[in-house]
C-alpha positions in Angstrom: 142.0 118.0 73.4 140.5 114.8 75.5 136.7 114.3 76.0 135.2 111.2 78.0 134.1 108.5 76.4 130.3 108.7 76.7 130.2 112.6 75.4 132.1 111.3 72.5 129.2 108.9 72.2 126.8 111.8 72.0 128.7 113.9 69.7 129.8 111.3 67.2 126.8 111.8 64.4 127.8 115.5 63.9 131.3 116.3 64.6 132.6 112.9 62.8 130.9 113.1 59.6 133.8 115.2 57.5 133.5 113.6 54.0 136.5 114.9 52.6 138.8 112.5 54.6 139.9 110.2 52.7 138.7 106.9 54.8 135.9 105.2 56.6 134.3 107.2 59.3 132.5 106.7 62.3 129.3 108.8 61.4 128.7 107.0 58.0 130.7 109.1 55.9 132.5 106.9 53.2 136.3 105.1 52.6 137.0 107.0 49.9 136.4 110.9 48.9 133.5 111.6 47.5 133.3 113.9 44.6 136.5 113.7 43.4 136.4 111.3 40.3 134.2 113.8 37.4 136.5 113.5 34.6 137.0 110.7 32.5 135.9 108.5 35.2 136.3 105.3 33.2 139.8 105.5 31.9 142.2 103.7 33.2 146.2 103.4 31.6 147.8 101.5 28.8 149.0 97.8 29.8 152.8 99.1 31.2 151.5 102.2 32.1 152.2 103.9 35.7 150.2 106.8 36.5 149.8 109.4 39.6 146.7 111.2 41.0 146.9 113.4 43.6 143.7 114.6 45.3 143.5 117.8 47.1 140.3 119.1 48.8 139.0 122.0 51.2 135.8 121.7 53.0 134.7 124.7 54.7 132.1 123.0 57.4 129.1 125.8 58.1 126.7 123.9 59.8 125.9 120.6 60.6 122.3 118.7 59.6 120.5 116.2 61.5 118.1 113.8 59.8 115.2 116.5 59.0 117.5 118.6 57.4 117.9 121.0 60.9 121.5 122.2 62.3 122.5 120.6 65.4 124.8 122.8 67.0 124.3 126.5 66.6 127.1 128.3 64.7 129.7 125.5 64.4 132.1 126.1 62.5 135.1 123.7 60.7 137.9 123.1 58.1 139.5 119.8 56.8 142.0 119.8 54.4 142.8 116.6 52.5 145.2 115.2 50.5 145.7 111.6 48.7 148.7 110.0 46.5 147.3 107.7 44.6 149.8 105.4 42.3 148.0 103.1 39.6 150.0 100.5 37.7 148.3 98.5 34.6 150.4 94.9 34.3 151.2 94.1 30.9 149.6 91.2 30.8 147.6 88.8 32.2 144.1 90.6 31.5 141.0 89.1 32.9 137.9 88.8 31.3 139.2 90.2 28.6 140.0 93.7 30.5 143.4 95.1 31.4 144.4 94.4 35.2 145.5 97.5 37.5 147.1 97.5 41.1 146.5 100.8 43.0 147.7 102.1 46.4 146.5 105.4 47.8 147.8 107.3 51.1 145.9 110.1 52.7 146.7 112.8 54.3 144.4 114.8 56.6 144.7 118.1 58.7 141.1 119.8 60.4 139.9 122.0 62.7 136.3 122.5 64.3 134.8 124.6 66.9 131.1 124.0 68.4 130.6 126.9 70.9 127.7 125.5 72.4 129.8 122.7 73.8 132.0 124.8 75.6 136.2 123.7 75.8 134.5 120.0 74.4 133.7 121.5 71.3 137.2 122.7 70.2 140.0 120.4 68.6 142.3 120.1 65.8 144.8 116.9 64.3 146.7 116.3 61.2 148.3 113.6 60.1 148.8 110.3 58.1 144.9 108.7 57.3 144.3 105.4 56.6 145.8 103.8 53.4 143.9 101.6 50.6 144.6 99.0 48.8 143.5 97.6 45.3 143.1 96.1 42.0 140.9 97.6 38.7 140.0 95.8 35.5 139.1 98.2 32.5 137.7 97.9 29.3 137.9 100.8 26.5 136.2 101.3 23.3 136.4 104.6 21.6 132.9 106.2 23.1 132.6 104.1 26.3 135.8 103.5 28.7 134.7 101.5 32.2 136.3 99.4 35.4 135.6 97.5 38.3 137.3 98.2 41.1 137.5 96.4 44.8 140.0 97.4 47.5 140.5 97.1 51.5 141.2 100.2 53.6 143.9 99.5 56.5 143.5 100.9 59.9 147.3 102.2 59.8 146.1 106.0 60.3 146.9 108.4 63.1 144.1 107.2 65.9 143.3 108.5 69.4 140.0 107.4 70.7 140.0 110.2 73.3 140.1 113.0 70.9 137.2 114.9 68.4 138.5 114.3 65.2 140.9 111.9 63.9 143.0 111.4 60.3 142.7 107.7 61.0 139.9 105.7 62.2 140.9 102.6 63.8 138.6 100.6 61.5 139.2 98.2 58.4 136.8 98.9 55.4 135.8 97.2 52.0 135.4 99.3 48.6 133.8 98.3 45.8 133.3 100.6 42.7 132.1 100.9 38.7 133.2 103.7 36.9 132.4 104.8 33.6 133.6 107.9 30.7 130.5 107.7 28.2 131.1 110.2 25.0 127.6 110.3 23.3 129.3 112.8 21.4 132.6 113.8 20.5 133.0 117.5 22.3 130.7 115.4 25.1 131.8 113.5 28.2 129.1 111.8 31.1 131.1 110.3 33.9 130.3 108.6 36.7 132.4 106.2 39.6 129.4 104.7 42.0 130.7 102.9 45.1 129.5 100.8 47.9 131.6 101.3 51.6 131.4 99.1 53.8 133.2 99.7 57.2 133.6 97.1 60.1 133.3 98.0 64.0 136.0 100.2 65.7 137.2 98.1 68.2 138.1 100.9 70.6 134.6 102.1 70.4 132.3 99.6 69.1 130.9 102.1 66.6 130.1 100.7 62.9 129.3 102.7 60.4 126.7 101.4 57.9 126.5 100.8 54.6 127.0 103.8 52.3 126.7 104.1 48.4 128.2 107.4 46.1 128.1 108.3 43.0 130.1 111.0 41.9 129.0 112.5 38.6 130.9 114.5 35.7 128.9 116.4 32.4 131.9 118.1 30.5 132.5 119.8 27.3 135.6 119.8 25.9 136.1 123.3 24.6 139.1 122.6 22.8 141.3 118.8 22.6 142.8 119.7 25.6 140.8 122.4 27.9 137.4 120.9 29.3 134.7 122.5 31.2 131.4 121.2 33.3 129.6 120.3 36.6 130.3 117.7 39.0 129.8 116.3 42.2 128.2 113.5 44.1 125.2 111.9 45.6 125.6 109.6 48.3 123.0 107.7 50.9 123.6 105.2 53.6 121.8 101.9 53.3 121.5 101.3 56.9 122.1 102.4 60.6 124.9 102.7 62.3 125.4 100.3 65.3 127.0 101.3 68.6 127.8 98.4 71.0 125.4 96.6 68.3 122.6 98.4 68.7 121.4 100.2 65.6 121.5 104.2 66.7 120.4 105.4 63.3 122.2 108.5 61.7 121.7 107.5 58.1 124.0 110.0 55.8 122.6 111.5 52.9 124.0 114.5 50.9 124.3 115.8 47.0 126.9 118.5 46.1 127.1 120.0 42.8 129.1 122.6 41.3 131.8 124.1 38.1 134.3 122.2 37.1 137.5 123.1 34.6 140.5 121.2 33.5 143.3 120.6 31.2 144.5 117.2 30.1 147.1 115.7 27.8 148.2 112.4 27.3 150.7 112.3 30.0 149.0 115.2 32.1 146.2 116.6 33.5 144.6 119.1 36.2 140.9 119.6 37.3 139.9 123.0 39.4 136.4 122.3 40.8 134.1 124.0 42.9 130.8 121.7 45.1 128.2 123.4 47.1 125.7 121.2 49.8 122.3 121.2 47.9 120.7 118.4 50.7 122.2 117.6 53.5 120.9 114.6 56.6 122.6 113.4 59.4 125.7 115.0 57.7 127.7 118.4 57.8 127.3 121.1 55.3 129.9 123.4 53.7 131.9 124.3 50.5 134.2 122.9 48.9 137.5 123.3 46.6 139.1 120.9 45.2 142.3 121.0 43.0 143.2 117.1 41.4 146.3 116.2 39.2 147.5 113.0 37.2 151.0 112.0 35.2 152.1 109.5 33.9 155.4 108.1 34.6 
């Protein structure tokens, strides 16, 4: 579906801000998914090690939330599936201050559909496709009741891109990500998690919008029930630091949202699998909806 340029404009703060794509957005919404890292947050693998994630999420859009917490458009309606590979790899050696170096790559996948009757045909699209990838380096340190990293990557504007349609798995924008995550164990059935992250996303240049500034915290509190079966809440808070611009002008539509929800996995040394469920609880300048998520990690 095409839509001219300036109703894009006008429709970007609602229709844009899906935050289970897995890369900057126009809208605010951040590089990375949000919500997705509640268990065992901090860990990171041996020196040698290889290991797999794979990210899988369902948002079921019901509404969508302007800054006073109102809807927007009147029974819109949306789905985005998304799915990310990410591969980490810890070299043996050098380590750096005196915590083990990681390289990381993740690829995104994203497929959605949304439908705003009260926009008529303009309100209707769908795309899947490749999303933007991101690239990236970790440094961990472990001790046996606190595991943490830093982590910085770039996101690439590689991602499939059309600036004339509604919604789009890439978005024709670089972006910077910087996070510090953490697996605390105050005691030993106990785990608190946490990865908080700043975005920061530079100017489309096909549409001079620039998202600002956003920072997310996902959060974990798990018990583990047995050595290997866990279960507890998680989700995420996130808040933008500043406006968006368009054509350098600041246009406002600051993000803000917290999800929270069960959580249950199974984990091993060389496996592990987290089934998780996050509901909207606040929502500004941002779409509301449920969401599944299913995540998995081995190690090669």
């Amino acid at each position: 579906m095409k839509t001219p340029a300036d109703f894009r404009l006008v429709i970007f703060f609602g229709v844009l801000l899906f935050a289970a794509k897995s890369m900057a957005l126009e809208g605010g919404a951040s590089s990375y998914p949000l919500g997705i890292v509640t268990v065992m947050s901090g860990a990171v693998g041996a020196p040698g090690e290889t290991h797999a994630y794979t990210y899988n999420k369902t948002v079921a859009i019901d509404s969508i939330r302007d800054g006073q917490g109102d809807k927007v458009f009147q029974k819109a309606k949306g789905r985005v599936h998304a799915h990310a590979l990410r591969l980490v790899h810890t070299l043996d050696g050098p380590t750096l201050l005196g915590g083990n170096v990681s390289l990381q790559l993740a690829v995104p996948y994203v497929a959605g559909h949304l439908d705003i009757p009260a926009l008529g045909a303009f309100g209707r699209d769908s795309s899947n496709g490749m999303g933007d990838p991101l690239f990236g380096a970790l440094v961990s340190w472990q001790s046996p009741t606190y595991l943490h990293n830093l982590e910085l990557d770039f996101v690439a504007p590689w991602g499939k891109y059309d600036d004339h349609a509604l919604i789009n798995p890439g978005n024709n924008s670089k972006a910077i990500y910087a996070a510090y995550a953490f697996t605390w164990f105050p005691m030993p059935q106990v785990e608190v998690s946490s990865k908080i992250s700043v975005n920061y996303s530079y100017e489309n240049p096909k549409t001079d919008y620039k998202s600002g500034v956003q920072v997310v915290a996902d959060y974990g509190f798990n018990y583990r029930l047995t050595q290997n079966w866990l279960a507890g809440i998680g989700g995420y808070l996130s808040t933008q630091l500043n406006d968006d611009q368009s054509h350098g002008n600041d246009v406002g539509n600051r993000t803000r949202s917290i999800k929270v929800g069960p959580q249950v996995g199974y984990a091993s040394r060389d496996f592990g699998i987290v089934l998780g469920y996050q509901k909207d609880v606040y929502a500004r300048n941002a779409s509301e909806g449920d969401t599944v998520m299913l995540n998995g990690m081995f190690k090669f």
